[in-house]
N, C-alpha and C positions, 0 to 999 in steps of 0.2 A: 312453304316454310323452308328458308335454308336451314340445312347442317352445319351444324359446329365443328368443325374436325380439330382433332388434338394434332399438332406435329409428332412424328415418332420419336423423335429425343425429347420432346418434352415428356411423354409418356414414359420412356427409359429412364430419363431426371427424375421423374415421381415415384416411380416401381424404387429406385435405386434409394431417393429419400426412403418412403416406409419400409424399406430391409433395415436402414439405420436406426431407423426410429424404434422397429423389433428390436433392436440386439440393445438397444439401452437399458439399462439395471432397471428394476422396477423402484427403486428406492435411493436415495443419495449414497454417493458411494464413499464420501469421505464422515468418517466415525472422531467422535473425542477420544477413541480408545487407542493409548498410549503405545500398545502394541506396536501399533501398523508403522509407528516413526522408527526408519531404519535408520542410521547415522551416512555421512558420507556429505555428497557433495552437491547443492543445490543452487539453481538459478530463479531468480527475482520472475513472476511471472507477471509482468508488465500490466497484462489485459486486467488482473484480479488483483492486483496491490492501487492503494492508495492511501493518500491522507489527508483527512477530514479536519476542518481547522474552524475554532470559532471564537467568536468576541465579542465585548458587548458595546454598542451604538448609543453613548451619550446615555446609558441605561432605561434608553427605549425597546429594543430590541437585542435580541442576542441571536446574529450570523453567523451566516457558515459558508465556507470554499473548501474547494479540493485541489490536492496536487497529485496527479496520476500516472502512470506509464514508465516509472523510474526501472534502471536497468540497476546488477547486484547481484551477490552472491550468499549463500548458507552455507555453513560447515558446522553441523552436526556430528560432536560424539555421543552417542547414547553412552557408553560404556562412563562417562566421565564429562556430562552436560557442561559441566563448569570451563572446559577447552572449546566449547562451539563460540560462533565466531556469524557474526555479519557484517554486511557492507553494502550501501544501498545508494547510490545516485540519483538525483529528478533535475531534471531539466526544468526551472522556472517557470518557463514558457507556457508550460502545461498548467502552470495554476489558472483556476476559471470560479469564480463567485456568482456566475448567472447575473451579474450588470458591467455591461462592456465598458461603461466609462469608470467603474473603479477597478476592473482589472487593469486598465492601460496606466490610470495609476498608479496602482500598487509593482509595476513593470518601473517607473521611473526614481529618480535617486532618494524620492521621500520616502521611500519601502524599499524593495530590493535592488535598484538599481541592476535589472536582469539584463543591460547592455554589458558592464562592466566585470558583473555578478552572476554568471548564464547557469549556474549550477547550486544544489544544496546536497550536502551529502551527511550519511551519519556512517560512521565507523566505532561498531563495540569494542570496549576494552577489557570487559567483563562479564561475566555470565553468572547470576546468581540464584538456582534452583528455589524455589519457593513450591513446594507440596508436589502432586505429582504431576502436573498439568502447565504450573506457571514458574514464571522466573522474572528478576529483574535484570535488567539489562542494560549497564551504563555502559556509555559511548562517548564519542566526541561527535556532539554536531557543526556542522557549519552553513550558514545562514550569509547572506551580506558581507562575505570576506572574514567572516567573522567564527572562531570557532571556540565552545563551551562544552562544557561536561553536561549531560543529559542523563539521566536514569528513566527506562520504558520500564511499567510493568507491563508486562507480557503474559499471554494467557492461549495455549494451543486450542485454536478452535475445532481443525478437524486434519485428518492424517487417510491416506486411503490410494488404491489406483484409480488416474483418472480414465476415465473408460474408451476416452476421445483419442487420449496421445498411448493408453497403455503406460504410463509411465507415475512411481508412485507422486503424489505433489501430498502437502501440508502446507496449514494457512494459521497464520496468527491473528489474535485482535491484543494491541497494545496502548498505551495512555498515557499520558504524561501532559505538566504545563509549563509552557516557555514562559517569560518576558522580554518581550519583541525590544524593548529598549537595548537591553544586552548586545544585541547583535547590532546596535545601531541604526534603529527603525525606531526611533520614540516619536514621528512627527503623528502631532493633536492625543498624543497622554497629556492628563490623563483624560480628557474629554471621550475619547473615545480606548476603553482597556491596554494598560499595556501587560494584562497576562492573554493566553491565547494557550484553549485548550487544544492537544494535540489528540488526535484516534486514528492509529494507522492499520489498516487493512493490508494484510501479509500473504501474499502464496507465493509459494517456491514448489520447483519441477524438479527434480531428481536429475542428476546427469549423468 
């Protein structure tokens, strides 16, 4: 019978994983406890932000896409929440609906013409505290060249150190609904919805 022999770096790689895998919290480290949110200055964490978008299909079905990886900044006053401040950019490109022939559509000038249009960004104008956890959050969006007053309600999911980077992050879940018409997307309303609920998945890294 041959042996199996392990390479010695792979074995180093393994020993070196389960030290990491030891030293992980036994428990999620980011809490809804309002505490752990310091104010200051935060960065969009790409890998964990997104936005979940849905509509409904000639009222057969009601889908859903996402737009992910946007880059963006947090400014956080604790002292006086009403002065915080966001700015978030996505790149188009990254919208994906899981069917390639209506992504490459929804890429040309019936939807967002993402040649001419390669960007959506939202910028808040205001910040308005709602209880101890959530706020509303009007902004300007812009869409297809196109930019409108939007209000998110917003709702702090969790606050904490990430254990990875060491560094504190905080992560929102917020909601809102467009009509894609507005922005100059109306092609087959109303056959197919022109509202489009918005659910956008928030972390930011501390800097």
């Amino acid at each position: 019978m041959k042996k199996f022999l392990i390479p010695a770096a792979a074995l180093i790689a393994l020993a070196g994983g389960t030290a990491l895998v030891a030293q992980m919290p036994t428990s999620a480290p980011g809490t809804k406890d309002v505490a752990k949110v310091t104010g200051g200055t935060y960065k969009v964490d790409g890998g964990h932000t997104q936005v979940v978008f849905a509509w409904d299909h000639m009222g057969f079905t009601n889908n859903m896409g996402t737009i992910a990886e946007p880059t963006g900044t947090l400014t956080l006053d604790k002292a006086n929440p009403a002065n915080s401040k966001v700015s978030v950019e996505f790149q188009v490109a990254n919208l994906r609906t899981g069917v390639t022939k209506l992504d490459e559509h929804l890429m040309k000038p019936d939807f967002f013409d993402a040649a001419k249009f390669p960007t959506a960004t939202f910028v808040s104008t205001s910040v308005k505290p709602d209880g101890a956890t959530g706020a509303e959050i009007t902004g300007n969006l812009t869409l297809h060249g196109i930019t409108k007053p939007v209000t998110l309600d917003a709702e702090l999911y969790g606050a904490g150190i990430q254990p990875m980077s060491k560094k504190e992050n905080v992560g929102f879940v917020a909601t809102t609904t467009i009509k894609r018409s507005d922005f100059g997307m109306g092609y087959a309303v109303p056959i197919v919805s022109d509202a489009i609920e918005l659910k956008i998945i928030a972390g930011f890294e501390k800097q």
